[in-house]
N, C-alpha and C positions, 0 to 999 in steps of 0.2 A: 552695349557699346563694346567695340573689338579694340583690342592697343594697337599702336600706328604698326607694330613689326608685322601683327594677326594678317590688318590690314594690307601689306605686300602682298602675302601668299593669295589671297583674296581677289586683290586687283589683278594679279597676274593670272589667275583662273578666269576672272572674267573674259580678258582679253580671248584667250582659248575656247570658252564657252563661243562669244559673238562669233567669233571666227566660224566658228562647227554650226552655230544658225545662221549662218548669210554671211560667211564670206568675207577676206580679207576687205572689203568697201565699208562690210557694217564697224569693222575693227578701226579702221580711219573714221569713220564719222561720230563714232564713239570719243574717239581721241580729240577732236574738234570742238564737237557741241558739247559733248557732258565732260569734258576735262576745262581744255582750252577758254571756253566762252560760258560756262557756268560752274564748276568748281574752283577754278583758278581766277574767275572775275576780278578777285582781289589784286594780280597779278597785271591783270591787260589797265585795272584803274591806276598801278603807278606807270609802267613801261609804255603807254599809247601815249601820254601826256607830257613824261619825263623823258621819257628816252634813256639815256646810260644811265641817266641820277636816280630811273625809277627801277633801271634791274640792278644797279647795286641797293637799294634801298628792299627789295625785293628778297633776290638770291642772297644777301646778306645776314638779311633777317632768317630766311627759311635755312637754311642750308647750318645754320648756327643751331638751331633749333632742331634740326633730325640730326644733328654731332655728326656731320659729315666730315671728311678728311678730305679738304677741300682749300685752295685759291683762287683770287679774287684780282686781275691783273686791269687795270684801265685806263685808255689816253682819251683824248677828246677825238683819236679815229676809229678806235675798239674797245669793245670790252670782252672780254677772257674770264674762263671758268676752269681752272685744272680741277679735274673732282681725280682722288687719289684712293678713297675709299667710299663710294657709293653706298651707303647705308640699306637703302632697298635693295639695290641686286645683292650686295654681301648676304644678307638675311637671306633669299632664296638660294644662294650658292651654299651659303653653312648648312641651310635649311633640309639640302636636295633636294627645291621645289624646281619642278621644272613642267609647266603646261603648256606657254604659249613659248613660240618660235625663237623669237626676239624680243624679249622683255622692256630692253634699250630701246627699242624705236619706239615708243610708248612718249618719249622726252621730245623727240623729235615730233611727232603725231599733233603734241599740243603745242611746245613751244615756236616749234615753225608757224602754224596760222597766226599765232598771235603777231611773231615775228612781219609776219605779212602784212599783217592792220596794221601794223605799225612803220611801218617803212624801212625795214634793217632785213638782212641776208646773214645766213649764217655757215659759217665753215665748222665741219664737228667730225672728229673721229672716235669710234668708242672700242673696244676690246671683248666685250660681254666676258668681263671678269671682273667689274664694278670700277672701272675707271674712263675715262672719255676725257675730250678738253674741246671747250665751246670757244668759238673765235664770231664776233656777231658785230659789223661794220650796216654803215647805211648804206641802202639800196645802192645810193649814183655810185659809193666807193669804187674802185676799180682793182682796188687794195687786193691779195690774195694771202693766203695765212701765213703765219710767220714760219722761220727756223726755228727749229728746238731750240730752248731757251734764249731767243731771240726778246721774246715779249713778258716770258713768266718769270726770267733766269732760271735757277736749281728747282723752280717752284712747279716747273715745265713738267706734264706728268707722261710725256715721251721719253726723258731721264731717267724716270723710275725704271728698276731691275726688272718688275714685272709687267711691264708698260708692252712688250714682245711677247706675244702667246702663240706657238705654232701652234696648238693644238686648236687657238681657237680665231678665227679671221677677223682681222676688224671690218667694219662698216666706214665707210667714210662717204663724207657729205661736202660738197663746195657748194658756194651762192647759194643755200638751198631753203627753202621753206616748206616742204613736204617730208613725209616719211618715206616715201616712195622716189625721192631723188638721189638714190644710192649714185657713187660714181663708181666702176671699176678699181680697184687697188693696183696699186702701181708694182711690178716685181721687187719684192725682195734687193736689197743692196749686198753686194757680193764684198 
C-alpha cells in the first residue's frame, strides 16, 4: 500500500502515461469512468441526492482530512471552495514532479461530469501552483461568478499574495462541466 502523498506522484504519472497510449480522450475518459463514476462513487452518493448539503458534507469531510488550506463559502444559490494550499499539487511542486501537462484539470475532469449528473455548472479558475477557487450554481442559474471577496470575504483566494503567477497562467472555467471548456483569460488589468 503507497501513503496518500506516494499516491499524487503516482496518479499524476498515470495521467501522462494514458496520455502517451491514446491520447488526450483516453486522459478524459480516465477522469470520468475511473475517478468520477467509480472512485469517487462516494461523492456523486451525497452531491446527486443532496446537492449543496451533500458537497459541503463531502468536500468538508475530504478536504479536512488531506489538511488542506482550504474554505468553504455557501448560500442556498452557491457553493464555494477557496483551496489556498492544494495538498496534491504542493506535494508535486515541493516534490519536482512534473509528467502530466496540467495536473489541475484532473479536478475538473471528474468533478465537472459528476457536476453534470447532477444538475449544477461550475465557474473555476486555478493557477497550477496549488490554489484554485470553485464557484458551483444550478444549471437554470443565470448567476455569473462573484468579485473578489464578494462571496468568501478575506477567505477569497484571489486575495492571496500568491494568487498572481506571471510565470505561470491560470486556466479559467465558466458554466463549465468539462475539462476541455477552458475560456480564454481575459488581459491583464493595468
Amino acid at each position: 500500500m503507497i501513503g496518500c502523498y506516494d499516491f499524487c506522484g503516482h496518479y499524476e504519472w498515470t495521467f501522462a502515461w494514458l496520455e502517451a497510449e491514446g491520447g488526450h480522450d483516453l486522459v478524459c475518459q480516465y477522469w470520468e469512468e475511473g475517478i468520477s463514476r467509480d472512485s469517487q462513487q462516494h461523492a456523486r452518493e451525497l452531491i446527486l441526492p443532496q446537492g449543496f448539503a451533500g458537497m459541503r458534507a463531502y468536500w468538508g469531510h475530504t478536504l479536512d482530512h488531506e489538511a488542506a488550506g482550504y474554505a468553504i463559502h455557501a448560500t442556498e444559490e452557491v457553493f464555494r471552495i477557496d483551496m489556498h494550499e492544494c495538498p496534491s499539487k504542493g506535494f508535486l511542486i515541493q516534490n519536482g514532479l512534473v509528467q502530466y501537462r496540467d495536473y489541475c484539470d484532473h479536478c475538473m475532469g471528474w468533478i465537472g461530469p459528476m457536476m453534470k449528473d447532477a444538475g449544477f455548472v461550475i465557474d473555476h479558475e486555478h493557477n497550477h501552483c496549488g490554489q484554485c477557487w470553485w464557484e458551483i450554481r444550478r444549471e437554470e442559474s443565470t448567476a455569473g461568478p462573484s468579485e473578489e471577496g464578494q462571496l468568501a470575504g478575506a477567505a477569497d483566494v484571489r486575495l492571496h499574495p500568491g494568487w498572481q503567477t506571471p510565470s505561470s497562467p491560470h486556466d479559467l472555467y465558466r458554466r463549465a462541466t468539462d475539462p476541455d471548456d477552458k475560456c480564454p483569460l481575459p488581459p491583464p488589468s493595468s
